[in-house]
N, CA and C atoms as an extended XYZ file, in Angstrom:
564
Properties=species:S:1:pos:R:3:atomname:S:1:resname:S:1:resid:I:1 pbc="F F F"
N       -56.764      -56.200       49.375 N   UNK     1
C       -55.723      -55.391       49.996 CA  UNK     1
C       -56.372      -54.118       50.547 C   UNK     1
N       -56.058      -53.946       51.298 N   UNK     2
C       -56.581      -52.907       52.502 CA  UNK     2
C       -55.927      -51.503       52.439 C   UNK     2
N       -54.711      -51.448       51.272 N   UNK     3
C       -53.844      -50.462       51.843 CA  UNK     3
C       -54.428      -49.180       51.046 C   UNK     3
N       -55.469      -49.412       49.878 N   UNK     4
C       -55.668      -47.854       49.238 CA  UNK     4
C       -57.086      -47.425       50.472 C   UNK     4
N       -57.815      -48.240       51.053 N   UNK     5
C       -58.417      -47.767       52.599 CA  UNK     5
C       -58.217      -46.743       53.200 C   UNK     5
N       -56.488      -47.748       53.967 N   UNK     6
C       -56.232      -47.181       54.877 CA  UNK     6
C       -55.177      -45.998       54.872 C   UNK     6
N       -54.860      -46.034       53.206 N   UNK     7
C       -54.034      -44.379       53.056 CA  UNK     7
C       -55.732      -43.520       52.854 C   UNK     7
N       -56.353      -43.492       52.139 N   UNK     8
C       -57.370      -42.506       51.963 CA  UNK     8
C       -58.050      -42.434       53.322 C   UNK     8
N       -57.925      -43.092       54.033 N   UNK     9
C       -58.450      -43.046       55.532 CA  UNK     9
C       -57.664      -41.968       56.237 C   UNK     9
N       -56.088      -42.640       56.059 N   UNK    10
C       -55.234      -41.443       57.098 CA  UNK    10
C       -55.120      -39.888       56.439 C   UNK    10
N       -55.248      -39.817       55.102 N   UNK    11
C       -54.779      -38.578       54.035 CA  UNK    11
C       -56.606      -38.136       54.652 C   UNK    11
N       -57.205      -38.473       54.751 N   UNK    12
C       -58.512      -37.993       55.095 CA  UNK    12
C       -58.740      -37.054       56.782 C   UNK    12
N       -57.431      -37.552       57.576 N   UNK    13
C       -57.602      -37.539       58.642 CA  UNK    13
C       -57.366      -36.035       59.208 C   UNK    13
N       -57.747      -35.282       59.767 N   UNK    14
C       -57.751      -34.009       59.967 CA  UNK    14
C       -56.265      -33.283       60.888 C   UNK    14
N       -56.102      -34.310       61.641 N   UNK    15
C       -54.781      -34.403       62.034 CA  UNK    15
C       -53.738      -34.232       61.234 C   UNK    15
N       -53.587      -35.385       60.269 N   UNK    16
C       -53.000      -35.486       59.395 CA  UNK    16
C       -52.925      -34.411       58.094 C   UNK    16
N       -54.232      -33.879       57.807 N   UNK    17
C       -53.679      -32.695       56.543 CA  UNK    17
C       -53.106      -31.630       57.527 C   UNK    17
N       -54.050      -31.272       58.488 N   UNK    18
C       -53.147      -30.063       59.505 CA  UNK    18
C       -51.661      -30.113       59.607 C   UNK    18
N       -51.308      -31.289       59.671 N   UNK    19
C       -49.252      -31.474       59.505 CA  UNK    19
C       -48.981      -30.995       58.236 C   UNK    19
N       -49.836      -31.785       57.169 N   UNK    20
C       -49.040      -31.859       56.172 CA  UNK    20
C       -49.448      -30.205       55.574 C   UNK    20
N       -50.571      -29.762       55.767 N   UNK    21
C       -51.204      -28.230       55.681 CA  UNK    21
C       -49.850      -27.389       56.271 C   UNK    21
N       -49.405      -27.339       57.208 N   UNK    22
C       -48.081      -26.605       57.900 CA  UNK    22
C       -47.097      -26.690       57.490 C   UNK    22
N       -46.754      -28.052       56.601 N   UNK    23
C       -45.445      -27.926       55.951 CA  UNK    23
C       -45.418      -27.643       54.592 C   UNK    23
N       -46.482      -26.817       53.980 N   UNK    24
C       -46.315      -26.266       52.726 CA  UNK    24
C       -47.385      -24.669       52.609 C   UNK    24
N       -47.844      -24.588       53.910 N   UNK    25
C       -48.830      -23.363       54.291 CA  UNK    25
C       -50.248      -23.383       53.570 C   UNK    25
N       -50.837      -24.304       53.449 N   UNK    26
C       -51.468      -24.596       52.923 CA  UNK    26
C       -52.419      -24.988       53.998 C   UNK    26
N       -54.153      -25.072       53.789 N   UNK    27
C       -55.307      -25.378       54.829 CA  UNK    27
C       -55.579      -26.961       54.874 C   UNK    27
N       -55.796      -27.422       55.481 N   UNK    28
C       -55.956      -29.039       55.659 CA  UNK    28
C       -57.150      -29.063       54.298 C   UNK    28
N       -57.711      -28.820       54.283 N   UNK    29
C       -59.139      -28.820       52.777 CA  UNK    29
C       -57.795      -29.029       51.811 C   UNK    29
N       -57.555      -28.202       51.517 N   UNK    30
C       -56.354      -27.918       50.286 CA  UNK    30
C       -55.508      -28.927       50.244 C   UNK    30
N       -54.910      -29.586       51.092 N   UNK    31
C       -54.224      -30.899       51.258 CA  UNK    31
C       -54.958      -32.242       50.911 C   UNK    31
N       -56.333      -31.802       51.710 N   UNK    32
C       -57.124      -33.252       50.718 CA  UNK    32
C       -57.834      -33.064       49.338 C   UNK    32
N       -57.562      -32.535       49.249 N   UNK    33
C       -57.769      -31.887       47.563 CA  UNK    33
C       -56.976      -32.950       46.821 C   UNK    33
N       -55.778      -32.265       46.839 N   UNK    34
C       -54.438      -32.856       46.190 CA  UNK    34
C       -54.322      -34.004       46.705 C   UNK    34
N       -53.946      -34.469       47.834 N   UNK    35
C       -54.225      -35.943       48.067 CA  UNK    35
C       -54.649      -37.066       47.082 C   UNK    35
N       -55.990      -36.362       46.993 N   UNK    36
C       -57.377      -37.315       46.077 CA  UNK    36
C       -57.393      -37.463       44.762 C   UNK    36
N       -56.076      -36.369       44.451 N   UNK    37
C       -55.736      -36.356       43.256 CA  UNK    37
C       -54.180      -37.290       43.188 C   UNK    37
N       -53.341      -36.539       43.853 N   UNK    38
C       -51.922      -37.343       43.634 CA  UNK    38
C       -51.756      -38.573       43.454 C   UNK    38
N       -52.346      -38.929       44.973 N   UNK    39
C       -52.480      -40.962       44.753 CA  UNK    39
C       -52.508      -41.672       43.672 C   UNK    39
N       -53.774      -41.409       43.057 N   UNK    40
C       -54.388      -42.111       42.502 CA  UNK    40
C       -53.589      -42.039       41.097 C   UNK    40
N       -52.847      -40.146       41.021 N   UNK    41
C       -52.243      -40.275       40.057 CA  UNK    41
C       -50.682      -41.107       39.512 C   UNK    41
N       -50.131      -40.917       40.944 N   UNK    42
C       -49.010      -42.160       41.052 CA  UNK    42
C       -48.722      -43.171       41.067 C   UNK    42
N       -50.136      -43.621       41.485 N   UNK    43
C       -50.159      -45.158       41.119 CA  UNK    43
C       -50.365      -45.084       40.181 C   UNK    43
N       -51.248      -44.727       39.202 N   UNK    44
C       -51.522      -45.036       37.825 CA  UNK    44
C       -50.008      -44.500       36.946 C   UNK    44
N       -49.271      -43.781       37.199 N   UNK    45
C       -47.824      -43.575       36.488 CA  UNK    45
C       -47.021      -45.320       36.712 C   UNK    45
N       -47.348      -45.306       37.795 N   UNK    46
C       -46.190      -46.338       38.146 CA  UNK    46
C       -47.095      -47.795       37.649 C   UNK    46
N       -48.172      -47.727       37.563 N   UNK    47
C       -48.483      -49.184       36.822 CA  UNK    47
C       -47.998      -48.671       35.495 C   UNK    47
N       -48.350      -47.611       34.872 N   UNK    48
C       -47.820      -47.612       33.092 CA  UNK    48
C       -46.237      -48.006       33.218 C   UNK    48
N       -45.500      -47.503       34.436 N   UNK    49
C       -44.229      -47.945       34.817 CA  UNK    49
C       -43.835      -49.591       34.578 C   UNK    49
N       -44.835      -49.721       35.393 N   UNK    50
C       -44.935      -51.297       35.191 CA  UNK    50
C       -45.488      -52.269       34.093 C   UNK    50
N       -45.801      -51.603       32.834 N   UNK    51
C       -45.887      -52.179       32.159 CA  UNK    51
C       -45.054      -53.036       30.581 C   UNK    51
N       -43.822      -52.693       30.957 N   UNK    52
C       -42.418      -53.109       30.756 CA  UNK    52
C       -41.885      -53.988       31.477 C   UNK    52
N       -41.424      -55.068       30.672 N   UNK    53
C       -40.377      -56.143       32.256 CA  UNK    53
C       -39.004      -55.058       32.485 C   UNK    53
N       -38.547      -54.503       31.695 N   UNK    54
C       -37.745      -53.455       32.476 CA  UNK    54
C       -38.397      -52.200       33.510 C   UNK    54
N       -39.619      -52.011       33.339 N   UNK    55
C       -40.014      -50.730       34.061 CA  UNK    55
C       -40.399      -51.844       35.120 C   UNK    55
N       -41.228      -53.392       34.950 N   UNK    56
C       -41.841      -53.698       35.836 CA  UNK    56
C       -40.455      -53.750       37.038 C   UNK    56
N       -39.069      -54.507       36.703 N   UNK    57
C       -37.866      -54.717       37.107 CA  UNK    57
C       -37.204      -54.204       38.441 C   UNK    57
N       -37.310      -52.782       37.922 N   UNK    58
C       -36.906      -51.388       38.338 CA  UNK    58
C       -37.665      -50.904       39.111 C   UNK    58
N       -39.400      -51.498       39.290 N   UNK    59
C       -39.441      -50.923       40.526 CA  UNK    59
C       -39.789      -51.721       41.182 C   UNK    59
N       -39.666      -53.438       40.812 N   UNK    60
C       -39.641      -54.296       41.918 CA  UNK    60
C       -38.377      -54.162       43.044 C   UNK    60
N       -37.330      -53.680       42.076 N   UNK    61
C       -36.325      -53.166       43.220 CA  UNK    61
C       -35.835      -52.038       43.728 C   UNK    61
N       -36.522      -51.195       43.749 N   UNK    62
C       -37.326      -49.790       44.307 CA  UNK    62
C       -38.220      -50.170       45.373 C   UNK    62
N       -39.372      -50.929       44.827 N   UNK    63
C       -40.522      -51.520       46.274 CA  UNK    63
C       -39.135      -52.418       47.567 C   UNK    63
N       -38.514      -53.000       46.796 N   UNK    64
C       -37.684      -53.989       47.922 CA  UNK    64
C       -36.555      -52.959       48.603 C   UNK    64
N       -36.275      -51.939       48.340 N   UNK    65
C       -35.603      -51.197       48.708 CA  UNK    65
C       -36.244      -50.424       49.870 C   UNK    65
N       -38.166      -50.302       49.596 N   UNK    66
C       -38.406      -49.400       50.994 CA  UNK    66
C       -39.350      -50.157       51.279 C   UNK    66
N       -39.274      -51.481       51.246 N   UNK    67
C       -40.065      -52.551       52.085 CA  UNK    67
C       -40.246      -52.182       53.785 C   UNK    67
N       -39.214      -51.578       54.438 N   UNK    68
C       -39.156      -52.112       55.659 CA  UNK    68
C       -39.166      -50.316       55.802 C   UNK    68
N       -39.519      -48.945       55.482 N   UNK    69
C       -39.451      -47.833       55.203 CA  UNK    69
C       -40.260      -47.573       56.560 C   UNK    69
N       -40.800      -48.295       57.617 N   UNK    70
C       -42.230      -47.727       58.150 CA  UNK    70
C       -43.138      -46.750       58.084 C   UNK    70
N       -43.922      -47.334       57.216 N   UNK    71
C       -45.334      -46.629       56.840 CA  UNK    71
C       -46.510      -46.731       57.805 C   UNK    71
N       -46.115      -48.049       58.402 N   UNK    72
C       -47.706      -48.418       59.580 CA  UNK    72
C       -47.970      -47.189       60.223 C   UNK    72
N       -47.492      -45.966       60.847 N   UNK    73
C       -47.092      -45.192       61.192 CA  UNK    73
C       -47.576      -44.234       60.250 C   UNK    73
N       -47.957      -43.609       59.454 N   UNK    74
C       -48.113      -42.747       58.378 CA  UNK    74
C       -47.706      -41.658       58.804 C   UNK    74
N       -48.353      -40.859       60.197 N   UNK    75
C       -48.493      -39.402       60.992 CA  UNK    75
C       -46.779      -39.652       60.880 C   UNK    75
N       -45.963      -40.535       61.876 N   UNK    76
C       -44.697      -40.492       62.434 CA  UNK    76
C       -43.854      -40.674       60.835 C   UNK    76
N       -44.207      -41.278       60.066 N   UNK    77
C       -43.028      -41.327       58.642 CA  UNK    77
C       -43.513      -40.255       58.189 C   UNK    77
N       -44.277      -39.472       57.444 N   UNK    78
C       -44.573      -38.196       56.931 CA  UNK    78
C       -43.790      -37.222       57.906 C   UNK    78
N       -43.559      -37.081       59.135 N   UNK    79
C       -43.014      -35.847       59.673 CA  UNK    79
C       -41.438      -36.225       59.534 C   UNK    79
N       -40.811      -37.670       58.873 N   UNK    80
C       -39.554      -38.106       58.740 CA  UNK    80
C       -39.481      -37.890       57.787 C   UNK    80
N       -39.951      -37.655       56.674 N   UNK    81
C       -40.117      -38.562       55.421 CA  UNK    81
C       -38.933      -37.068       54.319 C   UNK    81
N       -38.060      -38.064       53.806 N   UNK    82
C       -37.352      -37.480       52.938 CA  UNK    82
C       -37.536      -36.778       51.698 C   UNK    82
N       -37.858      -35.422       51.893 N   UNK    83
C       -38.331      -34.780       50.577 CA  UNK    83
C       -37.531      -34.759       49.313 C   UNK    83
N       -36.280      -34.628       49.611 N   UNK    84
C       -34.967      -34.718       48.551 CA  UNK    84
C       -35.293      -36.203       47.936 C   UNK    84
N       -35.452      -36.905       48.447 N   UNK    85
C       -35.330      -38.759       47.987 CA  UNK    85
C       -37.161      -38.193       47.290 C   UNK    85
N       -37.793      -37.482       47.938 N   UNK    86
C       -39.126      -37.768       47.568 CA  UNK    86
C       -39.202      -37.413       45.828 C   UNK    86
N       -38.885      -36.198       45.908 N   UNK    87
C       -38.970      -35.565       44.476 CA  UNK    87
C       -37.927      -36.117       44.014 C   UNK    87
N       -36.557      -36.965       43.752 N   UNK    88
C       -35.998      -38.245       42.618 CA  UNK    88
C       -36.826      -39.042       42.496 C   UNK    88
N       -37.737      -39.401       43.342 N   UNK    89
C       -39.328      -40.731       43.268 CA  UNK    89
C       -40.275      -39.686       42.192 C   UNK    89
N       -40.290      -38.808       42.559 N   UNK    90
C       -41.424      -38.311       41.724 CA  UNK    90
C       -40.393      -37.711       40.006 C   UNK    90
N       -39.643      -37.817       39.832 N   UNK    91
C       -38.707      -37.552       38.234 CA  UNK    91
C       -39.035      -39.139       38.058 C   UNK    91
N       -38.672      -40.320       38.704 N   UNK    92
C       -39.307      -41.487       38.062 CA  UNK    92
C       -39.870      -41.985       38.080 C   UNK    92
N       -41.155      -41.626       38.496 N   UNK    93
C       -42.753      -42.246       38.552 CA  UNK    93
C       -43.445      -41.686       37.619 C   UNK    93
N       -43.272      -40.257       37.272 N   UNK    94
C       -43.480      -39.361       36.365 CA  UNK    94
C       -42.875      -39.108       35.237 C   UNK    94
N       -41.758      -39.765       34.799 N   UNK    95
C       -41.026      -39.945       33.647 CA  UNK    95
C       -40.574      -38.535       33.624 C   UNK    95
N       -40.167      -37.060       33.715 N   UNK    96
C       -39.801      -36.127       33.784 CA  UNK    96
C       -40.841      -35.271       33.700 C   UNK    96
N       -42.142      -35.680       33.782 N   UNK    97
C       -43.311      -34.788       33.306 CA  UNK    97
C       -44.104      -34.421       35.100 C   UNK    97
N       -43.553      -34.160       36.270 N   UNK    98
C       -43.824      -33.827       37.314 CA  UNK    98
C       -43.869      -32.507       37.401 C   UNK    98
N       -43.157      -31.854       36.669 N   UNK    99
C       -44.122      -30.282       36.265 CA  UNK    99
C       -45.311      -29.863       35.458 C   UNK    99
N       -45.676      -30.651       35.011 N   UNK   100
C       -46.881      -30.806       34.237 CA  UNK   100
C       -47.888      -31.042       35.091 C   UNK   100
N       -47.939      -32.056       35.602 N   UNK   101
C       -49.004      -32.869       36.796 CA  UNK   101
C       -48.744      -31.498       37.761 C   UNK   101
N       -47.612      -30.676       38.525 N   UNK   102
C       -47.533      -29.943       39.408 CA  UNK   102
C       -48.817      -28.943       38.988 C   UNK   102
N       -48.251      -28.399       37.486 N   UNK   103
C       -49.120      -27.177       37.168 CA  UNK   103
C       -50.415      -27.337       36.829 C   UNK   103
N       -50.959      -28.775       36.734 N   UNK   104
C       -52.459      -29.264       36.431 CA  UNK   104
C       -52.922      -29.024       37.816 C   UNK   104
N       -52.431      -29.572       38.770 N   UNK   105
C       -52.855      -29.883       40.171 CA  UNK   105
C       -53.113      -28.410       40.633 C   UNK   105
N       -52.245      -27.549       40.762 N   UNK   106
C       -51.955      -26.446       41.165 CA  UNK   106
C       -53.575      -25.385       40.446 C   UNK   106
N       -53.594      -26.155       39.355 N   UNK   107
C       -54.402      -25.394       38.553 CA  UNK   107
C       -55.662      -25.741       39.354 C   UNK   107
N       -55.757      -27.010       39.525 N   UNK   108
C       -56.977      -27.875       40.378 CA  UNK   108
C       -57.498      -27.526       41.639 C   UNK   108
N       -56.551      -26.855       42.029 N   UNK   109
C       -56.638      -27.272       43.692 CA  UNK   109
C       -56.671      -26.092       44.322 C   UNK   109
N       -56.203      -24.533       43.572 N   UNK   110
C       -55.994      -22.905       44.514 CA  UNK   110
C       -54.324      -23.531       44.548 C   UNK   110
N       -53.438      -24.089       44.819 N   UNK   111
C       -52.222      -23.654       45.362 CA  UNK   111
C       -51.392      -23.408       43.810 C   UNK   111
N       -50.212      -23.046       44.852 N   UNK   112
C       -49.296      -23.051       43.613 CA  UNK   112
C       -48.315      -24.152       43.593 C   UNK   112
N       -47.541      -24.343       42.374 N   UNK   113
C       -46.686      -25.342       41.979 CA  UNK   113
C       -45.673      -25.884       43.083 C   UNK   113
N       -45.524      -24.560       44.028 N   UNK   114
C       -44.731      -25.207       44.519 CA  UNK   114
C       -44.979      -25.722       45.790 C   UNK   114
N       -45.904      -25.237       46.238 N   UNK   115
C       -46.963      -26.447       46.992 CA  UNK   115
C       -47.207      -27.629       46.814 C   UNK   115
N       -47.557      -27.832       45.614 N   UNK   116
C       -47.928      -29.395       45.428 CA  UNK   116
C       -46.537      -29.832       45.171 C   UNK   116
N       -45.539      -29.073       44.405 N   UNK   117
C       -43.744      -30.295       44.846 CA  UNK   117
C       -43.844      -30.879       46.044 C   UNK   117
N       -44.154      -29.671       47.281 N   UNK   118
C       -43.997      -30.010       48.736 CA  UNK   118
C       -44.508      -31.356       49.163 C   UNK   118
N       -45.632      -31.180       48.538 N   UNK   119
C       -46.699      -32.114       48.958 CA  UNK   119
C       -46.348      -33.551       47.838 C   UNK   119
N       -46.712      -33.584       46.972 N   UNK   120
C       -45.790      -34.534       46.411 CA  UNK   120
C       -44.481      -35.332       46.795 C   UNK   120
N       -43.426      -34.452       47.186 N   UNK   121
C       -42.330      -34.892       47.471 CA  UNK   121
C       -42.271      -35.774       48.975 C   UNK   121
N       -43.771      -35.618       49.819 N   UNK   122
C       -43.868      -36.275       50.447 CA  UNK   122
C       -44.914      -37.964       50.312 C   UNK   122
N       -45.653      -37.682       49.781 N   UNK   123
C       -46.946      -38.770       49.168 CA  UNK   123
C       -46.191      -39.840       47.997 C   UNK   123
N       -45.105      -39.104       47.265 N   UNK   124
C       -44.675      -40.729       46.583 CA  UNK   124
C       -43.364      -41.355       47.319 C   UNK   124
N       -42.727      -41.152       48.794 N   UNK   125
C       -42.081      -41.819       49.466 CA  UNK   125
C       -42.902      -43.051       50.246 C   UNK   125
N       -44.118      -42.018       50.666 N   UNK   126
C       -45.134      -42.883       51.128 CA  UNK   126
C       -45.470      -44.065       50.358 C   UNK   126
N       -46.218      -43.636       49.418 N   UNK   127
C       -46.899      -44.589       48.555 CA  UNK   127
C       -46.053      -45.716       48.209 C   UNK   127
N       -44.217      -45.330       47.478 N   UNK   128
C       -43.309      -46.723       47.617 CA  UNK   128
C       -43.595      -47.202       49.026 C   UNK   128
N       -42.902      -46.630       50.182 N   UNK   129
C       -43.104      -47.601       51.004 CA  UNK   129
C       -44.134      -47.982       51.679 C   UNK   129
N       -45.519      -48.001       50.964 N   UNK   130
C       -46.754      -48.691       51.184 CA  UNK   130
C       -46.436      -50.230       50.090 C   UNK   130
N       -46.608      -49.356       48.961 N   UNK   131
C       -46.282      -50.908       48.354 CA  UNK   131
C       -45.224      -51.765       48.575 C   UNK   131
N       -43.858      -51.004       48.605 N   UNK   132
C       -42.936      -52.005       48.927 CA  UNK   132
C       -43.569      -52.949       49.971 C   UNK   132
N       -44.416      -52.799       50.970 N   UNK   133
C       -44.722      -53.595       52.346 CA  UNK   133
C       -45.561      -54.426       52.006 C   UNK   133
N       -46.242      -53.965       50.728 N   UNK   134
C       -47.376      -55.140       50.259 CA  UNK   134
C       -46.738      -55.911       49.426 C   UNK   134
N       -45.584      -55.601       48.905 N   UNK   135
C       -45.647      -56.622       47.955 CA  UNK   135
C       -44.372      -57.612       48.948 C   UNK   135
N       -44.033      -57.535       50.219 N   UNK   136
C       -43.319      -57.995       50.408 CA  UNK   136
C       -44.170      -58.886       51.641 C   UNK   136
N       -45.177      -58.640       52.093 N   UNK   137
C       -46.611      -59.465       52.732 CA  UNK   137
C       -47.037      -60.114       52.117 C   UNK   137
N       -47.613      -60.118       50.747 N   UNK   138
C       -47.960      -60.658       49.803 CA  UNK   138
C       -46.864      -61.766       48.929 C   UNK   138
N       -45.810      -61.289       49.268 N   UNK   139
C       -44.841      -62.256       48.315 CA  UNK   139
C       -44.561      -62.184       46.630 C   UNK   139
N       -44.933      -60.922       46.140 N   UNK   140
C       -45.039      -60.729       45.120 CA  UNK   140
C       -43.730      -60.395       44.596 C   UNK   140
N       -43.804      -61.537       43.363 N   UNK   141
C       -42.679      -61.329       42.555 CA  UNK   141
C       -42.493      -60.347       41.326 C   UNK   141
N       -40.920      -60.072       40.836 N   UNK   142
C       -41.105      -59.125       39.534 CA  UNK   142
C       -41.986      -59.087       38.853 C   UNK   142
N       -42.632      -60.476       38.660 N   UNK   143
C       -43.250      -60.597       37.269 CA  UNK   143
C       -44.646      -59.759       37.769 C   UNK   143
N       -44.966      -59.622       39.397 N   UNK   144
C       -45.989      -59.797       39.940 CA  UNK   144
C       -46.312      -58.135       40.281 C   UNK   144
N       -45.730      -57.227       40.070 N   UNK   145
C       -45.614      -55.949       40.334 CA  UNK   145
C       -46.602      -55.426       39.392 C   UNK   145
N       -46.898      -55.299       38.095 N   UNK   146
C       -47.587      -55.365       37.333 CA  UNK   146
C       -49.098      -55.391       37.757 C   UNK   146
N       -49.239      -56.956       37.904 N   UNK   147
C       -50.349      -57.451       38.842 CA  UNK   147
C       -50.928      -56.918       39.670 C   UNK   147
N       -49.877      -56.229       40.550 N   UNK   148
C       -50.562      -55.563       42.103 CA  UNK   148
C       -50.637      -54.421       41.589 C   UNK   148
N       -50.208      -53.573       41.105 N   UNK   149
C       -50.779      -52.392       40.907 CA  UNK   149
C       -51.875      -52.209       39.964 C   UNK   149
N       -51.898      -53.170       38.702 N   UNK   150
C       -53.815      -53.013       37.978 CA  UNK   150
C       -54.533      -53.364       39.138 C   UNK   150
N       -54.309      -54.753       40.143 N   UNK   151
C       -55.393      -54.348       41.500 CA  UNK   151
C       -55.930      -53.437       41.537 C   UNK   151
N       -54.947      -52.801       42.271 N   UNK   152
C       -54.689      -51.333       43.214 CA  UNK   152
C       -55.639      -50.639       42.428 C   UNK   152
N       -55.395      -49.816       41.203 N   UNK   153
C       -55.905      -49.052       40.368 CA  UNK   153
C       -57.491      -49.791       40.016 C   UNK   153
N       -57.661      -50.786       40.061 N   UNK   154
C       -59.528      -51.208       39.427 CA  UNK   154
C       -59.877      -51.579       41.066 C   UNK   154
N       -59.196      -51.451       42.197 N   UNK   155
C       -59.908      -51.028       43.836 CA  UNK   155
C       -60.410      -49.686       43.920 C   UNK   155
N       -59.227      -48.806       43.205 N   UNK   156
C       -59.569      -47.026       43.414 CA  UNK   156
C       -60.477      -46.621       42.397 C   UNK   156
N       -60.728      -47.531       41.194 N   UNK   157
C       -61.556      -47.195       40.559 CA  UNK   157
C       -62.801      -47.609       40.586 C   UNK   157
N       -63.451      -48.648       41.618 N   UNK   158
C       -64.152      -49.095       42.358 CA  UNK   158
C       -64.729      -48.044       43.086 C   UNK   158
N       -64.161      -47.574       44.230 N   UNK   159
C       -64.395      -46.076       45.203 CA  UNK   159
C       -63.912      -45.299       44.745 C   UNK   159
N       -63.732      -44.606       43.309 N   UNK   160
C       -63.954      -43.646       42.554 CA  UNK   160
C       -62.467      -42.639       42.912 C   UNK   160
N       -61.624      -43.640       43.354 N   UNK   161
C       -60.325      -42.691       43.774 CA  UNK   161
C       -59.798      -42.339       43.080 C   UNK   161
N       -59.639      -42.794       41.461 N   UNK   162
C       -59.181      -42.641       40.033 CA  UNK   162
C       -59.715      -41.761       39.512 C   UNK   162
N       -60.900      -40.994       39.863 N   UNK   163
C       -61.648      -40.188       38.856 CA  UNK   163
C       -61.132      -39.079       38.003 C   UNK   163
N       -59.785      -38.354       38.653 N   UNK   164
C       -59.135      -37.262       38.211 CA  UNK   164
C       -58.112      -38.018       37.526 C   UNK   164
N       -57.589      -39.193       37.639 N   UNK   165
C       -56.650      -39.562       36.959 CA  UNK   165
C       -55.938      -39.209       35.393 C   UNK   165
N       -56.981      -40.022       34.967 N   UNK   166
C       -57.077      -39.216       33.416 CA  UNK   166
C       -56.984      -37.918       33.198 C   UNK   166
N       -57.616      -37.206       33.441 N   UNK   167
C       -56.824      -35.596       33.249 CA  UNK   167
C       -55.451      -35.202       33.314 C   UNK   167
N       -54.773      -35.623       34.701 N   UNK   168
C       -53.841      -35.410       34.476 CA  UNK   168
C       -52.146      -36.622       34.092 C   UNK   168
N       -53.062      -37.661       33.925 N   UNK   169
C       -52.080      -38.258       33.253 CA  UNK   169
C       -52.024      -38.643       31.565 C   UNK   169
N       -53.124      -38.080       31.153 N   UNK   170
C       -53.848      -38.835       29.448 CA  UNK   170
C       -53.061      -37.798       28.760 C   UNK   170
N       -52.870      -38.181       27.467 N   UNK   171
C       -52.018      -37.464       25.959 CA  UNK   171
C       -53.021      -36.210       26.334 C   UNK   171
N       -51.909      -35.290       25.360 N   UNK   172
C       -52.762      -34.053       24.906 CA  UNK   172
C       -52.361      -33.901       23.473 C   UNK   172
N       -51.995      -32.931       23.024 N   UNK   173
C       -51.911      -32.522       21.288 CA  UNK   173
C       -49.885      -32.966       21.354 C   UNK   173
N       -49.305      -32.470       22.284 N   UNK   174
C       -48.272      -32.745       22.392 CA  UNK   174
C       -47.472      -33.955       22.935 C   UNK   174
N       -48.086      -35.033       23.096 N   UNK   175
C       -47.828      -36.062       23.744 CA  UNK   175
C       -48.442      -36.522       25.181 C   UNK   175
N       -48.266      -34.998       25.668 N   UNK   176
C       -48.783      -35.128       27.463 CA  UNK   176
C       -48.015      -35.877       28.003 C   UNK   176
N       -48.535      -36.391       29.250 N   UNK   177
C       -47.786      -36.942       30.785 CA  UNK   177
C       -47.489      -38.597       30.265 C   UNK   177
N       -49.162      -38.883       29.622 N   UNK   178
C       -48.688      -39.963       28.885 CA  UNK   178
C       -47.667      -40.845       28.385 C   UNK   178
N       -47.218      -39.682       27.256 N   UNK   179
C       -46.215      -40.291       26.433 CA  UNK   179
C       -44.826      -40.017       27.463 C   UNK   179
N       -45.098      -39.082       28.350 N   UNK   180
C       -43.506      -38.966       29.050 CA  UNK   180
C       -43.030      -39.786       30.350 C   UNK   180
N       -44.142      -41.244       30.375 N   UNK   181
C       -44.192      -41.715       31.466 CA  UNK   181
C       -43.108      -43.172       31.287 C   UNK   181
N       -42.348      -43.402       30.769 N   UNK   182
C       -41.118      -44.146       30.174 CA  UNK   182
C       -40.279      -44.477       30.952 C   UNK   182
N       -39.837      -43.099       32.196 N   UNK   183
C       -39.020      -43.404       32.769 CA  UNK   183
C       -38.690      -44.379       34.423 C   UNK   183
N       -37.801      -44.806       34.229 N   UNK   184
C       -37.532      -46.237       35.081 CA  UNK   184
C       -37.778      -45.673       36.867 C   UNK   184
N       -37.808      -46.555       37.380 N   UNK   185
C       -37.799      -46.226       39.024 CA  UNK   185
C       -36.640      -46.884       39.709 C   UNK   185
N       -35.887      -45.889       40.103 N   UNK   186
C       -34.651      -46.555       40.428 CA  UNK   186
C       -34.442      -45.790       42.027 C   UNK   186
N       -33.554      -46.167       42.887 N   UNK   187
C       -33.771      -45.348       44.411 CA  UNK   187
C       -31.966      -44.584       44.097 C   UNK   187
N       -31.802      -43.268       43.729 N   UNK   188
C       -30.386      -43.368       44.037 CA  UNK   188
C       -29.757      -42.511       45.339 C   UNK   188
């Protein structure tokens, strides 16, 4: 599958952080910062998501919901792309712990928290409707959601796109992002 490529291709693209750099005031560097971090971290929420036949369930019908979302397009859906719908994607990809990951990132990267919401609230609309499109090319069933995203995640961990992952998704003394990653993916 081609698609963790050709998002780290376009999130790479100078064009592309310059937009997304303007809609949170932030420098295109600073956008691929977080980028290189978010991805990799959302997918890896949403496979622990998926590792429940109810979590897997919930976001097989979440992916089928923004199957047809147009992503081919990345530049043209990012300047559409619903921030309100974005951040309810990010409360359930993140199980309620998206202030945590905000203030790690933030910590990571020079911006502040509410920068990376911005930015966030745009990258996990994307990312569903990347997968929704793969798994609906692919033909992948409930059971199969699971499946495609350990892919996904041992591709990025292949080209080292995972490397920050763990930090900000692993336990700490208090449970961490980890333990708060439970919650379902639903589109409302």
């Amino acid at each position: 599958m081609d698609m963790l490529q050709r998002l780290t291709k376009q999130l790479s693209d100078p064009d592309t952080l310059s937009k997304l750099g303007k809609s949170i005031h932030a420098t295109p560097d600073q956008v691929h910062r977080v980028a290189t971090k978010a991805m990799p971290t959302l997918l890896s929420a949403l496979q622990r998501n998926a590792g429940t036949a109810e979590g897997a369930s919930s976001l097989a019908k979440a992916l089928e919901q923004h199957q047809d979302d147009g992503v081919e397009d990345i530049d043209g859906f990012l300047e559409n792309v619903d921030t309100k719908d974005g951040a309810k994607m990010l409360t359930h990809i993140l199980g309620g712990g998206e202030k945590k990951v905000e203030k790690l990132m933030a910590k990571q990267t020079g911006l502040d928290a509410t920068q990376i919401s911005g930015l966030l609230a745009q990258f996990a609309p994307l990312l569903i409707g990347m997968l929704g499109k793969a798994k609906k090319e692919e033909g992948v069933d409930e059971s199969g959601v699971s499946g495609m995203l350990g892919n996904l995640v041992s591709q990025g961990q292949g080209n080292g796109l995972l490397d920050m992952t763990g930090n900000l998704l692993g336990s700490d003394s208090s449970g961490g992002i980890g333990s708060l990653l439970g919650g379902l993916f639903k589109k409302k």
